[in-house]
C-alpha positions as CSV (number, residue, x, y, z in Angstrom):
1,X,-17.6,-49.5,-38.7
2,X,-17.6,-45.4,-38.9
3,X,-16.5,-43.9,-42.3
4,X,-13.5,-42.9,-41.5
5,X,-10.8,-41.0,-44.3
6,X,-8.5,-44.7,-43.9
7,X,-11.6,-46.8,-44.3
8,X,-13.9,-44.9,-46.6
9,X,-13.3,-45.0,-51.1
10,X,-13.8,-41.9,-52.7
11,X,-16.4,-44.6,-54.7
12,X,-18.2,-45.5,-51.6
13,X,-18.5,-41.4,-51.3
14,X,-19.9,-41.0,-54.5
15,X,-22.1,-44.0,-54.3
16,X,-23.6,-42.8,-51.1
17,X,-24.5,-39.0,-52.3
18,X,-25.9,-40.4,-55.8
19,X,-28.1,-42.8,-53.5
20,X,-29.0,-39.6,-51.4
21,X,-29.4,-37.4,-54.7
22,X,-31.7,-39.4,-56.2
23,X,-33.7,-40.8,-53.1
24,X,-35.2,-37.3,-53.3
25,X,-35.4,-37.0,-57.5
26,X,-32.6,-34.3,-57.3
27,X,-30.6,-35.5,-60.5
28,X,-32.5,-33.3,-62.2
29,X,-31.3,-29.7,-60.6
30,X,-27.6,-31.2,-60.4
31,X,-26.8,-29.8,-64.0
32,X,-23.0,-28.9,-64.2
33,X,-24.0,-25.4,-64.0
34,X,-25.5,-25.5,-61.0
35,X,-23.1,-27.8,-59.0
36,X,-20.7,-25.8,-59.6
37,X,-22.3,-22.4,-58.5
38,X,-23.2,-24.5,-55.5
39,X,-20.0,-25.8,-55.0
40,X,-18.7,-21.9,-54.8
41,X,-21.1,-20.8,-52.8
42,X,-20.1,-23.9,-50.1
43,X,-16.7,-22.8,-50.3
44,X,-17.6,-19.1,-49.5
45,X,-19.7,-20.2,-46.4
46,X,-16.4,-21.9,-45.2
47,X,-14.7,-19.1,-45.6
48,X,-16.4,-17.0,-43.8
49,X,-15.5,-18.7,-40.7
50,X,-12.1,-17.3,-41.3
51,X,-12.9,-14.0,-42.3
52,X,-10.5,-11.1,-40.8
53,X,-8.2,-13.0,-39.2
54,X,-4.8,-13.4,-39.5
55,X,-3.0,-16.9,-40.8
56,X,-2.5,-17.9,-37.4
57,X,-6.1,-16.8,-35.9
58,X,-7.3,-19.5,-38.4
59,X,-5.9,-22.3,-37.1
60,X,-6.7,-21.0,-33.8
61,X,-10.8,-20.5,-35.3
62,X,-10.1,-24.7,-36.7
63,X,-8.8,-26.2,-34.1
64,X,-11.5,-24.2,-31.4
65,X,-14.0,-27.1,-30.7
66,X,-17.0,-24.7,-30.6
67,X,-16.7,-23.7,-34.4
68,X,-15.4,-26.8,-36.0
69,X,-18.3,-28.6,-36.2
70,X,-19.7,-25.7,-38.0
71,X,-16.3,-25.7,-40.1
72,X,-16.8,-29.7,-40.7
73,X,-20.5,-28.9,-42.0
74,X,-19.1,-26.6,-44.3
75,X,-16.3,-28.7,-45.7
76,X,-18.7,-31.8,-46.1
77,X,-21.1,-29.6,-47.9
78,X,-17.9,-28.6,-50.6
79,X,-16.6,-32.3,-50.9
80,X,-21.0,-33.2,-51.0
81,X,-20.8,-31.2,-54.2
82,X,-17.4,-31.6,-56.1
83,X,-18.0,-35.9,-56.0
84,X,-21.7,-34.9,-56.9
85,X,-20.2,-32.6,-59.6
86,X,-17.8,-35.3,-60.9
87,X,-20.8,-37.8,-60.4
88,X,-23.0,-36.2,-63.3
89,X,-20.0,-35.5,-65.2
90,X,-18.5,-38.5,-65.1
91,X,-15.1,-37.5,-63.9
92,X,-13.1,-40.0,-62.4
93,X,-11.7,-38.3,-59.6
94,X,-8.8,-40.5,-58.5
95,X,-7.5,-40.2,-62.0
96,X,-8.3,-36.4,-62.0
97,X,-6.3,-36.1,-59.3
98,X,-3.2,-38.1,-60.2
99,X,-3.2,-36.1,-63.4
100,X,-3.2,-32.9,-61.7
101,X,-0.8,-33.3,-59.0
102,X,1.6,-34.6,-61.6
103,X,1.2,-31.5,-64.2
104,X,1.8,-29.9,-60.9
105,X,4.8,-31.6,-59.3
106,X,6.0,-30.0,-63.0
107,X,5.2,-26.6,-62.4
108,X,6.6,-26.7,-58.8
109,X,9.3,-28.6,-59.3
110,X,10.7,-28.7,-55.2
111,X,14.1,-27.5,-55.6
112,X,12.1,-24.1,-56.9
113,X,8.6,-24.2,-55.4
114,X,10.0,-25.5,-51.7
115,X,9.1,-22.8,-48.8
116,X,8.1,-20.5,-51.8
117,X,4.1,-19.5,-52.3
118,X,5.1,-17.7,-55.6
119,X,2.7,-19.0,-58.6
120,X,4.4,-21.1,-60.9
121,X,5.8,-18.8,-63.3
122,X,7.1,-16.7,-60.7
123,X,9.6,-19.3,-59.2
């Protein structure tokens, strides 16, 4: 069966790019430090598909099937290095994420956040 988002654990993610990691001895550059300034840089590449353009253009630019496989290589290569990141950390993601989405559904509570983009302290 295809990995698929529905059939696919964030621990069979992280599983398969430790394999690949160290398959080519690469645990040793993935310091913290450097997954993290590789991580940014990732991030900046998918931006730049989106450069100059307005809100709108950029879901024109996603949804064009000539430039999203390029935008899908990008993304991969961010999500490749945040579970790679958490890997050598030992972050539990799932539990990361729980934690931070409740601290946030705090800071945003709906009846101030909704239809708002205003940071937290704002609303």
């Amino acid at each position: 069966m295809p990995a698929t988002d529905t059939a696919t654990t964030i621990a069979e993610l992280k599983s398969r790019i430790l394999a690949f990691a160290r398959e080519r001895d690469w645990e040793q550059f993935h310091a913290p430090k450097n997954l993290s300034m590789a991580l940014s840089a990732e991030a900046a590449e998918l931006m730049e598909h989106f450069l100059w353009t307005t809100p709108e253009q950029s879901r024109s630019v996603a949804a064009d099937p000539a430039k999203r496989a390029k935008i899908e290589e990008e993304l991969a290569d961010v999500v490749i290095y945040a579970l790679e990141f958490a890997n050598m950390t030992g972050i539990d993601l799932a539990s990361a994420i729980t934690a931070k989405m409740a601290a946030n559904a705090k800071k945003y509570p709906v009846e101030k956040a909704r239809g708002r983009a205003d940071k937290y302290d704002e609303l």
